[in-house]
N, CA, C and O atoms as CSV, one atom per row, in Angstrom:
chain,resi,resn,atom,element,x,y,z
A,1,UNK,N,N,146.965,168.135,175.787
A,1,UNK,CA,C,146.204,169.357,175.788
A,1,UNK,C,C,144.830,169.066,176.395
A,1,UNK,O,O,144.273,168.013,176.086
A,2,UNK,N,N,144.306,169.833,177.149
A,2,UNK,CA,C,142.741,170.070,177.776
A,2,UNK,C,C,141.706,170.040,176.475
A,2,UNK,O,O,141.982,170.483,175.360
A,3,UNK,N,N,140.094,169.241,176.980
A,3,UNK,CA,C,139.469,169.360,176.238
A,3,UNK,C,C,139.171,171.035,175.975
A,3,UNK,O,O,139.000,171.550,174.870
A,4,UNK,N,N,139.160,171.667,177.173
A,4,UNK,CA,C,138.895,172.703,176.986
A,4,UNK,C,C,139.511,173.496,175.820
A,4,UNK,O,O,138.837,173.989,174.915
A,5,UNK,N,N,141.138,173.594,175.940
A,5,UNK,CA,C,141.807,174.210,174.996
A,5,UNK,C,C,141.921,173.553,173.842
A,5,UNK,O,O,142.848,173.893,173.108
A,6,UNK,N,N,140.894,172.316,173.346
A,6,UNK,CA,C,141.022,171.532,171.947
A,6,UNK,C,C,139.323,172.447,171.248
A,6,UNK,O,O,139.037,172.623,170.063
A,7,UNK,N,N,138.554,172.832,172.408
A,7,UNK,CA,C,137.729,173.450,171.809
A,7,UNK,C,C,137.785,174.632,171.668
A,7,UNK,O,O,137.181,174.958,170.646
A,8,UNK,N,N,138.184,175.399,172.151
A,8,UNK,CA,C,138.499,176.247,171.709
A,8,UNK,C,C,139.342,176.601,170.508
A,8,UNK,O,O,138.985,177.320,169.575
A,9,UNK,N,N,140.276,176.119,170.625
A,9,UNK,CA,C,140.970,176.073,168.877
A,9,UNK,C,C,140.468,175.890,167.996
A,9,UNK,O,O,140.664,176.586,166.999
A,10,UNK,N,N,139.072,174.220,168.029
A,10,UNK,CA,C,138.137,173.869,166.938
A,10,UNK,C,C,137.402,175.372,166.802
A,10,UNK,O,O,137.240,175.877,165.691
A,11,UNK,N,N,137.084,175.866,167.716
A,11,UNK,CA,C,135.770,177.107,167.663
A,11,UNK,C,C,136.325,177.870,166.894
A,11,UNK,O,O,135.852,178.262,165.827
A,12,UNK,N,N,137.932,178.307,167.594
A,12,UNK,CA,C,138.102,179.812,166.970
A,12,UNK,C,C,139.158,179.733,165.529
A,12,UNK,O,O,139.281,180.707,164.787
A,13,UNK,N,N,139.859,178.447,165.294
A,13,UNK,CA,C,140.949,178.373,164.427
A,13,UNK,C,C,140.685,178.372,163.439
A,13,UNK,O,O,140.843,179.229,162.570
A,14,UNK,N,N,139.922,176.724,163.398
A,14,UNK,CA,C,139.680,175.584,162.378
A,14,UNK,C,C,138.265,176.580,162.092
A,14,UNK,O,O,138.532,177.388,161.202
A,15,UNK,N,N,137.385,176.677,162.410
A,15,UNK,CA,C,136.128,176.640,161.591
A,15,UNK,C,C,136.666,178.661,161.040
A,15,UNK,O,O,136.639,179.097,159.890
A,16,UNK,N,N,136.954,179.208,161.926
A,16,UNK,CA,C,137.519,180.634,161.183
A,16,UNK,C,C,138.095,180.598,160.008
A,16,UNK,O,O,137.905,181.408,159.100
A,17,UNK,N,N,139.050,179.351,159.983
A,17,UNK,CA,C,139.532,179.065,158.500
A,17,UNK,C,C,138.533,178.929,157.655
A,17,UNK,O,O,138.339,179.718,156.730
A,18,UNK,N,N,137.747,177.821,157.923
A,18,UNK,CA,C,137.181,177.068,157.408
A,18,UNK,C,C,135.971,178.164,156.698
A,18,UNK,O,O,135.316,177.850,155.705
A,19,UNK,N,N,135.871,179.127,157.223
A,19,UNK,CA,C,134.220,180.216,157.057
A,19,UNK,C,C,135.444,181.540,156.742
A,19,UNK,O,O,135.142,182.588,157.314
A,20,UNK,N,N,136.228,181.573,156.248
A,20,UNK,CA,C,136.809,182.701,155.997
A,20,UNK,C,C,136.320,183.037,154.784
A,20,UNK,O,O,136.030,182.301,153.841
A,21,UNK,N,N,136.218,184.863,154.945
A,21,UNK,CA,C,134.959,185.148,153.881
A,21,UNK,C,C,134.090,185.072,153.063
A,21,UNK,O,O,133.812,185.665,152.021
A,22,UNK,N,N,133.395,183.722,154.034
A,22,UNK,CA,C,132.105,183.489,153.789
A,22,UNK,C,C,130.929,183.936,152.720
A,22,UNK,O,O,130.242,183.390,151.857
A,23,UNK,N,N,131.133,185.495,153.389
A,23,UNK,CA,C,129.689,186.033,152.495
A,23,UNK,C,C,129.617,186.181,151.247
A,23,UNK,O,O,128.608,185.999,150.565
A,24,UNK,N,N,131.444,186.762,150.598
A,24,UNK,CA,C,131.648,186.156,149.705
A,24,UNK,C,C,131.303,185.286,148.415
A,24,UNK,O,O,131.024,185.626,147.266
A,25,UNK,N,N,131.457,183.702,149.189
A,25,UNK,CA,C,131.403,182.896,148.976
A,25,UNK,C,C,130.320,181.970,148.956
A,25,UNK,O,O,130.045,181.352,147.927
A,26,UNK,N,N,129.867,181.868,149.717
A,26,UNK,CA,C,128.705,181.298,150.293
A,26,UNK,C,C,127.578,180.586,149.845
A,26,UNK,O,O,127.130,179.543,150.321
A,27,UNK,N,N,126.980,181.510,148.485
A,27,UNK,CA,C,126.166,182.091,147.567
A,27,UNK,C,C,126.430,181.100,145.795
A,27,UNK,O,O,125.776,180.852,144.781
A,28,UNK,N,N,127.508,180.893,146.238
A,28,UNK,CA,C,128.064,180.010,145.214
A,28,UNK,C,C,128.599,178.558,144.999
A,28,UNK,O,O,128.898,177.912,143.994
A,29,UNK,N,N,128.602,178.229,146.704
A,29,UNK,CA,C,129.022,176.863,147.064
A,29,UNK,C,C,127.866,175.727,147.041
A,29,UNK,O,O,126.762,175.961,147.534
A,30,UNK,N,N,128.032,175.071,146.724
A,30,UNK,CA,C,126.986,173.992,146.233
A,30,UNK,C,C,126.690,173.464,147.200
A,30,UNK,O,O,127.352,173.744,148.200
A,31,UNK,N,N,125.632,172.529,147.313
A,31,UNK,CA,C,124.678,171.953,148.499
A,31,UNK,C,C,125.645,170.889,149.288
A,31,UNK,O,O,125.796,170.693,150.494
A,32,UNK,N,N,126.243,170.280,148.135
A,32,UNK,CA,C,127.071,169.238,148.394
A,32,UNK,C,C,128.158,169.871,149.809
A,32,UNK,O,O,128.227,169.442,150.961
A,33,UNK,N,N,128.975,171.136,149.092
A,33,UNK,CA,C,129.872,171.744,149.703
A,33,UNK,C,C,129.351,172.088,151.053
A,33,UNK,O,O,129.987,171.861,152.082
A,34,UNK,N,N,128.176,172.642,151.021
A,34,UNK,CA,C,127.123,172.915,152.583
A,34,UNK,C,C,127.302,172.032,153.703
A,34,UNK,O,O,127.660,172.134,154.877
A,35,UNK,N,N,126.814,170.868,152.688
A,35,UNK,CA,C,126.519,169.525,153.597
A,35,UNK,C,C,127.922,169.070,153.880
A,35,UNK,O,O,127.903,168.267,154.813
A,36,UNK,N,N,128.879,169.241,153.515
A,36,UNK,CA,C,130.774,168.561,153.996
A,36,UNK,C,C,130.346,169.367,155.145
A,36,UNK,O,O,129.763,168.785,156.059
A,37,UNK,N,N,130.647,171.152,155.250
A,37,UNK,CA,C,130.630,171.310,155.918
A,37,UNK,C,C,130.208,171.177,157.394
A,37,UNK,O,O,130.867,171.145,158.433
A,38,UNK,N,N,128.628,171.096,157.086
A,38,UNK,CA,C,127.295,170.949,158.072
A,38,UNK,C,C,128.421,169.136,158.787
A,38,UNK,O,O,129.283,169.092,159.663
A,39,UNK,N,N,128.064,168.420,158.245
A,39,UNK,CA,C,128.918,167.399,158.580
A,39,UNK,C,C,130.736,167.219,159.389
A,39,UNK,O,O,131.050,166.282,160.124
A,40,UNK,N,N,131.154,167.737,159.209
A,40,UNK,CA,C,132.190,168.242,159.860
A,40,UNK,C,C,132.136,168.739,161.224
A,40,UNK,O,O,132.697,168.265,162.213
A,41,UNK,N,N,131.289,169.887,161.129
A,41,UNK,CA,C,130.840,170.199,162.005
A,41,UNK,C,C,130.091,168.948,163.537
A,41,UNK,O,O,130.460,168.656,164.675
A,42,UNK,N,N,129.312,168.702,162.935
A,42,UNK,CA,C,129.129,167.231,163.098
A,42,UNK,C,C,130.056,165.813,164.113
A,42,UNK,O,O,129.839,165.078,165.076
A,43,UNK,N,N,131.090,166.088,163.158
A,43,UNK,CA,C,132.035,165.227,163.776
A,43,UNK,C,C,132.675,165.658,164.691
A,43,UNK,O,O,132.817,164.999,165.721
A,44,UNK,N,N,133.200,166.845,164.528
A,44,UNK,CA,C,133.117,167.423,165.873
A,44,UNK,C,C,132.682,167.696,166.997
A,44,UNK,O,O,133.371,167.916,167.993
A,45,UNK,N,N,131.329,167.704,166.913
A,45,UNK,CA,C,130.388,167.271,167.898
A,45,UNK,C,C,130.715,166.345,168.643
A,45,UNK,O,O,131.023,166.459,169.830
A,46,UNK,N,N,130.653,164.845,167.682
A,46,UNK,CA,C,130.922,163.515,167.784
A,46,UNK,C,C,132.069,163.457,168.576
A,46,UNK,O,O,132.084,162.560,169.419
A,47,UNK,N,N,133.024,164.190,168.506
A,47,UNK,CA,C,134.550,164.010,169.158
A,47,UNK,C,C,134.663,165.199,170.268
A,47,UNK,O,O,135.736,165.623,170.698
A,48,UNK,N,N,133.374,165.664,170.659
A,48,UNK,CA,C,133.295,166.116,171.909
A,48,UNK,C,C,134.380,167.831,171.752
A,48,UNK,O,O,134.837,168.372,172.759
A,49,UNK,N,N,134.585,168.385,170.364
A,49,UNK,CA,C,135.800,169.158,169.853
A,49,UNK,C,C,134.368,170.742,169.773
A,49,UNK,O,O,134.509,171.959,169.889
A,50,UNK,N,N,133.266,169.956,169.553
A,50,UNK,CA,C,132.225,171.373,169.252
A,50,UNK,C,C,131.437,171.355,170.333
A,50,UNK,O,O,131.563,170.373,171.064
A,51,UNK,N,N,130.660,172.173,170.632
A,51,UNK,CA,C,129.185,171.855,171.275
A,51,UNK,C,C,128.147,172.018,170.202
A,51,UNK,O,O,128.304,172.641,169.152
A,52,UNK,N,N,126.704,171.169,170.723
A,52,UNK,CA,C,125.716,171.090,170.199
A,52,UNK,C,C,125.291,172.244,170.176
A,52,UNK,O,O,125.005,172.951,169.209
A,53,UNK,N,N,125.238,172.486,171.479
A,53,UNK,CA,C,124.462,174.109,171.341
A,53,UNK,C,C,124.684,175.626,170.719
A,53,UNK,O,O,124.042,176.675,170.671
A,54,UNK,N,N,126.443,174.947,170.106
A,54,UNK,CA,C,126.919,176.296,169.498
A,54,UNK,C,C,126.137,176.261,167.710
A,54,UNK,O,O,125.779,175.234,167.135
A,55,UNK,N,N,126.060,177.459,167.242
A,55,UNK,CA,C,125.346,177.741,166.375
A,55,UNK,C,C,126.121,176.953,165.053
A,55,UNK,O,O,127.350,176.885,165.071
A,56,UNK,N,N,125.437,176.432,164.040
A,56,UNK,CA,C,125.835,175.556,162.732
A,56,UNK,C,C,126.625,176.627,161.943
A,56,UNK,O,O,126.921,177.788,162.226
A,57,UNK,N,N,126.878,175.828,160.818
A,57,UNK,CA,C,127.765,176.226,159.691
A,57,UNK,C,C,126.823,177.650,159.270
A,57,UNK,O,O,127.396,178.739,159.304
A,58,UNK,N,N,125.297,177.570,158.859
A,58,UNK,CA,C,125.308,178.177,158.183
A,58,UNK,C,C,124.544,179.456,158.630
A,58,UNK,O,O,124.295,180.438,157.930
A,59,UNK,N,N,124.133,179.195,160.291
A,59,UNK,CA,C,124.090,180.316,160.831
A,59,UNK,C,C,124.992,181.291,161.147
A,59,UNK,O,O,124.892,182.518,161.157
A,60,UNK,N,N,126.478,180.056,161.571
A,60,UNK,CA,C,127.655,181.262,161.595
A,60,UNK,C,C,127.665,182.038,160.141
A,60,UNK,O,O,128.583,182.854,160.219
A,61,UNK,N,N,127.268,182.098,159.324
A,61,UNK,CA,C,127.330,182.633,157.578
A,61,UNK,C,C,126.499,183.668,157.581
A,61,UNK,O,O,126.567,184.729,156.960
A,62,UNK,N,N,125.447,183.138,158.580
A,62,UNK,CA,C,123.801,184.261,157.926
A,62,UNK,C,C,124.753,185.862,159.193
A,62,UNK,O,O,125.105,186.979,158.815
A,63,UNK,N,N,124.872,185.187,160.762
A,63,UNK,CA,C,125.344,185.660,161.454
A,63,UNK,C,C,126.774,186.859,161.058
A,63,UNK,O,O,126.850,188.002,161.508
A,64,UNK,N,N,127.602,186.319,160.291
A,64,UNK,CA,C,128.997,187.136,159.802
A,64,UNK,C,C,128.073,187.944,158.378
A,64,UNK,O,O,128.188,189.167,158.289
A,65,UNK,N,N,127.379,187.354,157.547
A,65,UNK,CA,C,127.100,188.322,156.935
A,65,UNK,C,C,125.851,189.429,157.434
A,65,UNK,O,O,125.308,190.119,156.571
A,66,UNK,N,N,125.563,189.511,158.450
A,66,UNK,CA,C,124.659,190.616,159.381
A,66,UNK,C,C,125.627,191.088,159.623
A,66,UNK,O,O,125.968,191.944,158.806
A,67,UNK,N,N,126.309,190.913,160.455
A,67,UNK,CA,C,127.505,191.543,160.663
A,67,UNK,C,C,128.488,192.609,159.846
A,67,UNK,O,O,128.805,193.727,160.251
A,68,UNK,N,N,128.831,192.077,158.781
A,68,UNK,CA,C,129.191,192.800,157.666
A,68,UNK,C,C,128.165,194.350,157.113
A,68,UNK,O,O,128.490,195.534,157.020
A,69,UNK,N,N,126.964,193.683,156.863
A,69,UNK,CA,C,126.061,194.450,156.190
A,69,UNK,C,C,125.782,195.568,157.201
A,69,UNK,O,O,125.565,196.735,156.876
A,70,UNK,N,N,125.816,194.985,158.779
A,70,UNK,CA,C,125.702,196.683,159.909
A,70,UNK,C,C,127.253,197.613,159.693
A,70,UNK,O,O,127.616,198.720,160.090
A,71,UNK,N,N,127.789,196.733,159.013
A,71,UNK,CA,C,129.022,197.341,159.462
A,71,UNK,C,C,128.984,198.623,158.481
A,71,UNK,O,O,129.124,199.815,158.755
A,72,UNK,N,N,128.768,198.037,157.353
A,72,UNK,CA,C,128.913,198.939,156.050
A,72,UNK,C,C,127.589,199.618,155.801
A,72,UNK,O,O,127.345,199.981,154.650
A,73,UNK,N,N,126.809,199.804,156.651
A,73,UNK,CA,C,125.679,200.621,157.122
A,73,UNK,C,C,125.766,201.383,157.731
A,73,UNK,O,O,125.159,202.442,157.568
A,74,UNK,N,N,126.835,201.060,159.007
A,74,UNK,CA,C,127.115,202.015,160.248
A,74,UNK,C,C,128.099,203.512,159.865
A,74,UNK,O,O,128.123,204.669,160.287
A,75,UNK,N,N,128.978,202.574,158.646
A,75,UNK,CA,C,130.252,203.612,159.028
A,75,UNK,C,C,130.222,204.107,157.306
A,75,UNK,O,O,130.304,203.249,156.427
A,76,UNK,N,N,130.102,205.514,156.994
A,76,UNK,CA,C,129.568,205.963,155.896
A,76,UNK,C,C,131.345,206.106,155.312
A,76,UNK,O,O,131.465,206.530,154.163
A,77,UNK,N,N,132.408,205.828,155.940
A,77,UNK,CA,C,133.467,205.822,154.862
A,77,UNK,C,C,134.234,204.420,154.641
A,77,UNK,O,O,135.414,204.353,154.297
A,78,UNK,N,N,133.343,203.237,154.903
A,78,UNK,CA,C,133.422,201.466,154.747
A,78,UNK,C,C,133.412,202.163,152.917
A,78,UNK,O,O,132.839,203.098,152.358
A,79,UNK,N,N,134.561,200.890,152.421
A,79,UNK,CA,C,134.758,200.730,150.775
A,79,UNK,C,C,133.284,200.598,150.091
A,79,UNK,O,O,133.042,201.049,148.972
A,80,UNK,N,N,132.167,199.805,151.046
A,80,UNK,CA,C,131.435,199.247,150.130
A,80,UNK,C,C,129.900,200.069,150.317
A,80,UNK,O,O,128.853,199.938,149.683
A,81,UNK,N,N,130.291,201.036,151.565
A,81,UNK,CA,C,128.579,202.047,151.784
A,81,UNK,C,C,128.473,202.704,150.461
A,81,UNK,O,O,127.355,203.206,150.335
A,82,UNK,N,N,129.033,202.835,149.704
A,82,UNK,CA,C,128.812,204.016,148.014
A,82,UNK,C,C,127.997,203.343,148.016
A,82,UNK,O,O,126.933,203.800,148.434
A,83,UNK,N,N,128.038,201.605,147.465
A,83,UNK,CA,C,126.835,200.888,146.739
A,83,UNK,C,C,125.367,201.032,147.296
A,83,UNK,O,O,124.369,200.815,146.609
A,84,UNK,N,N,125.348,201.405,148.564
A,84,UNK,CA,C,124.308,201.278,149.219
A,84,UNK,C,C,123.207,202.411,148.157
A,84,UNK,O,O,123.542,203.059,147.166
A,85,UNK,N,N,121.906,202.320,148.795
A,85,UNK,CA,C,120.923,203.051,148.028
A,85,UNK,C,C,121.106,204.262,149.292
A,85,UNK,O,O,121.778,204.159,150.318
A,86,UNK,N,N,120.283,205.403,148.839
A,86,UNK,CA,C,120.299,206.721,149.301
A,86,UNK,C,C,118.832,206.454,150.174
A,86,UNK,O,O,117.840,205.832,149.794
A,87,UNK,N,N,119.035,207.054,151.288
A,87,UNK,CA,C,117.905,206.306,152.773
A,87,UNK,C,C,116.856,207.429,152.139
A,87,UNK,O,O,117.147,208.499,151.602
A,88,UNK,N,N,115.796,206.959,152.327
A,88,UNK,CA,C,114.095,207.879,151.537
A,88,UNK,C,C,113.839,207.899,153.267
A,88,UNK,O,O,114.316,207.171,154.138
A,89,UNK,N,N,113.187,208.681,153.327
A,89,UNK,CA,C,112.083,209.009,154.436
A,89,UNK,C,C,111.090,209.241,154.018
A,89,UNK,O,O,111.052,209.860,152.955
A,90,UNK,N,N,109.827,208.834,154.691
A,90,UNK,CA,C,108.395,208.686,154.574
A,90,UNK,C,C,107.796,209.622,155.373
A,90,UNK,O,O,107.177,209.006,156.241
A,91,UNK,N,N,107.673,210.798,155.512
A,91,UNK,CA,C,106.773,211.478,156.555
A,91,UNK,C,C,105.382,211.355,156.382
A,91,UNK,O,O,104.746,211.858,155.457
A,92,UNK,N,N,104.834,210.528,157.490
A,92,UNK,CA,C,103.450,210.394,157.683
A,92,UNK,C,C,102.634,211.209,158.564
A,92,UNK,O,O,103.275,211.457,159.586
A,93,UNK,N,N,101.722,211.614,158.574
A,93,UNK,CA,C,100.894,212.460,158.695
A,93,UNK,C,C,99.179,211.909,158.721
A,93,UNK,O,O,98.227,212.100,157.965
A,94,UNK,N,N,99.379,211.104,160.070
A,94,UNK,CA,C,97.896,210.899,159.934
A,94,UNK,C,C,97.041,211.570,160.658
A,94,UNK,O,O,95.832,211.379,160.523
């Protein structure tokens, strides 16, 4: 197989597994658990399977949960917009 098509699989397979619902989760995983990850990541690097320049473990996290939170912002019949607070407007008047 091509390096090409070994990174790509690492990008889209393995770490998709690996960060599957994240936001979830995330919040509850211990430093230790962070750092496997962050490290992994890592080795991949090392084995030429990641790039440096692609974004870490835990930006892909901050990144998918932005993601999430526009989502269920955007679309007022998402399961989870109820929870949201009711939008205030400020009319200013100076």
């Amino acid at each position: 197989m091509s390096s090409d098509a070994l990174k790509v699989i690492c990008k889209f397979v393995v770490l998709t597994k690996l960060l599957y619902a994240s936001p979830a989760w995330w919040c509850f995983a211990t430093l230790a658990d962070k750092q496997r990850l962050e490290a992994f990541l890592r080795r991949g690097v090392g084995l030429n399977l990641y790039s440096a320049l692609d974004p870490s473990v835990s930006q892909r996290v901050q990144d998918t949960d932005d993601e999430l939170f526009s989502a269920v912002m955007a679309n007022s019949h998402h399961v989870l917009h109820h929870m949201l607070p009711d939008r205030t407007s400020h009319p200013y008047t100076l």
